[in-house]
C-alpha positions in Angstrom: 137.8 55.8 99.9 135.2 57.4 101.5 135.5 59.8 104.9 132.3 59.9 106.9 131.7 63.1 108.9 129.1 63.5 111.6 126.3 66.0 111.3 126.1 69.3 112.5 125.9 70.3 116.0 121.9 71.7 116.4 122.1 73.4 119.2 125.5 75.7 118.9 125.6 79.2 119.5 124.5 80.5 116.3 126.0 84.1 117.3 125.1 87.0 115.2 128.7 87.5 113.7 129.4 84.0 113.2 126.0 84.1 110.7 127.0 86.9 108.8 130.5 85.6 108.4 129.0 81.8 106.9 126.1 84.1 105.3 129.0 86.3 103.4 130.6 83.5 101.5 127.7 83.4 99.3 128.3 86.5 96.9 125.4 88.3 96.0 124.7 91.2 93.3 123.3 94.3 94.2 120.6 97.1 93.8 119.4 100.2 94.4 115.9 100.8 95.7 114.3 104.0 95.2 111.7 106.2 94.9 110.6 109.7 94.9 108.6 110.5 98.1 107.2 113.8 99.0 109.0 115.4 96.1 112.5 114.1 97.8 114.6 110.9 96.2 114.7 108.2 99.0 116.5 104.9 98.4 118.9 102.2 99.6 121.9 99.8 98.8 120.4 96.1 99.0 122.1 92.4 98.2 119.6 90.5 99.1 117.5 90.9 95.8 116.7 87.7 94.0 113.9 87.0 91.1 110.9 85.0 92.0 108.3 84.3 89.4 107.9 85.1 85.9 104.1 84.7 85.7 103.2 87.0 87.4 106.9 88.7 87.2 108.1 89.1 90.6 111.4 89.9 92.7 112.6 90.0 96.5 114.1 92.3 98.3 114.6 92.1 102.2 115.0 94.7 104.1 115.9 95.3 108.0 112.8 96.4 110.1 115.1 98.8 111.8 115.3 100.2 108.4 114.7 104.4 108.3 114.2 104.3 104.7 111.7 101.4 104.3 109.1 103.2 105.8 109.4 106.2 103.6 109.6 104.2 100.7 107.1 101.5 100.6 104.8 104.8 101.1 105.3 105.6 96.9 103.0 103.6 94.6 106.0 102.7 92.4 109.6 101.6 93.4 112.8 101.3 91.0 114.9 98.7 91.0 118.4 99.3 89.4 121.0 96.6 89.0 124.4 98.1 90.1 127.5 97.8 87.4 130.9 96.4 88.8 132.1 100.1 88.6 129.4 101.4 91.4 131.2 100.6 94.5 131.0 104.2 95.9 127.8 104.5 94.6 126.5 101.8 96.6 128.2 103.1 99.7 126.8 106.8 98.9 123.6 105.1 99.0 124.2 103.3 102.3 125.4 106.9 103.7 123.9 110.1 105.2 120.0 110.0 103.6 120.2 113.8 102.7 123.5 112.4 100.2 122.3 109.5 98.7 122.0 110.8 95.7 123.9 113.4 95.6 125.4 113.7 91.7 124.4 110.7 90.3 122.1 110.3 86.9 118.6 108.7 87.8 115.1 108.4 86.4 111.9 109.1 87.7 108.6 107.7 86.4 105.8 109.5 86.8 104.7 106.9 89.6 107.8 107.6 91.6 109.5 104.6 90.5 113.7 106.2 90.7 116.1 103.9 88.9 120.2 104.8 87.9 120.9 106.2 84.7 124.0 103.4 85.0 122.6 100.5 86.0 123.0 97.3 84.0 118.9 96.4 85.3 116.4 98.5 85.8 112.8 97.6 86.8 109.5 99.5 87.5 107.7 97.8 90.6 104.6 97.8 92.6 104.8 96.4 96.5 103.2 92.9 95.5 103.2 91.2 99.4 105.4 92.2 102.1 106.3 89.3 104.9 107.9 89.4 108.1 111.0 87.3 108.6 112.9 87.8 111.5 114.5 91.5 111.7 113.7 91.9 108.2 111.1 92.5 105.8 111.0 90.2 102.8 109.5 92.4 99.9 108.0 90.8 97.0 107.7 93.3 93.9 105.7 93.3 90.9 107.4 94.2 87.7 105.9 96.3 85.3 108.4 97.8 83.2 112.1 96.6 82.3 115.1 97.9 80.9 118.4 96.2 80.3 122.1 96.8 79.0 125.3 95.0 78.7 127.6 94.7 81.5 129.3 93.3 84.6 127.4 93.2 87.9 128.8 94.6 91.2 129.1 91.1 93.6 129.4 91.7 97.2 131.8 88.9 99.2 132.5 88.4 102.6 131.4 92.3 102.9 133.7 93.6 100.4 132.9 94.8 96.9 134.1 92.7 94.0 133.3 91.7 90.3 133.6 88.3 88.1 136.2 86.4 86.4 136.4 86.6 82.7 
């Protein structure tokens, strides 16, 4: 047998820590966005990156608009993208720390665009800013891939705001 169950309640108090709690059951990868700017490596800790297209090749990223770093690094004419590996939990919380530490002892690439990827990542991708639209309090980034490297590995998964890996 069959249980019916009515529908959502619409007009609820969709609080903001009531969304990021439902929002955190759905794990997510992560990456590291960089750049060099102004001769200095900028970058941040993101797990909202998702592909998009493959003709032309794009990703997402979103991004708070009360983001410090955004607007430093959607000034270079070429971002990296690096996949995190399942061992890069301090990594991505040195990247999420104080901006003059970020990077602070860890391998990384530059192109000679500015694109900054992680010597370790399992991912890394060479990208233009392709379209950038508002959404809220973020910034939903599309990126245009032009160059891609790749390695065996596990990701790093992020759940319910805690740093995890898969099964297996």
């Amino acid at each position: 047998m069959t249980s019916i169950q009515t529908g959502l309640e619409t007009n609820q108090d969709l609080d903001p820590r009531r969304l990021r709690d439902a929002f955190g059951i759905f794990p997510s990868g992560v990456v590291a966005l960089a750049a060099n700017v102004d001769g200095r490596p900028i970058g941040l800790a993101a797990s909202s990156f998702t592909s998009v297209s493959l003709d032309p090749p794009l990703v997402s990223i979103s991004v708070a608009r009360s983001s410090k770093t955004w607007p430093d690094l959607r000034r270079s004419p070429h971002l990296g993208v690096t996949i995190l590996a399942e061992h890069h939990g301090e990594v991505c919380r040195q990247l999420a720390g104080p901006v003059d530490e970020r990077f602070d002892h860890l391998g990384v690439t530059a192109s000679d665009d500015g694109a900054l990827t992680l010597d370790e990542g399992l991912a890394r991708f060479d990208c233009t800013i392709y379209r950038e639209v508002e959404a809220g309090d973020h910034v939903i980034v599309l990126l245009q891939l032009h160059a891609v490297q790749h390695s065996v590995g596990q990701p790093l998964v992020f759940h319910r705001s805690t740093f995890g890996r898969l099964a297996g």
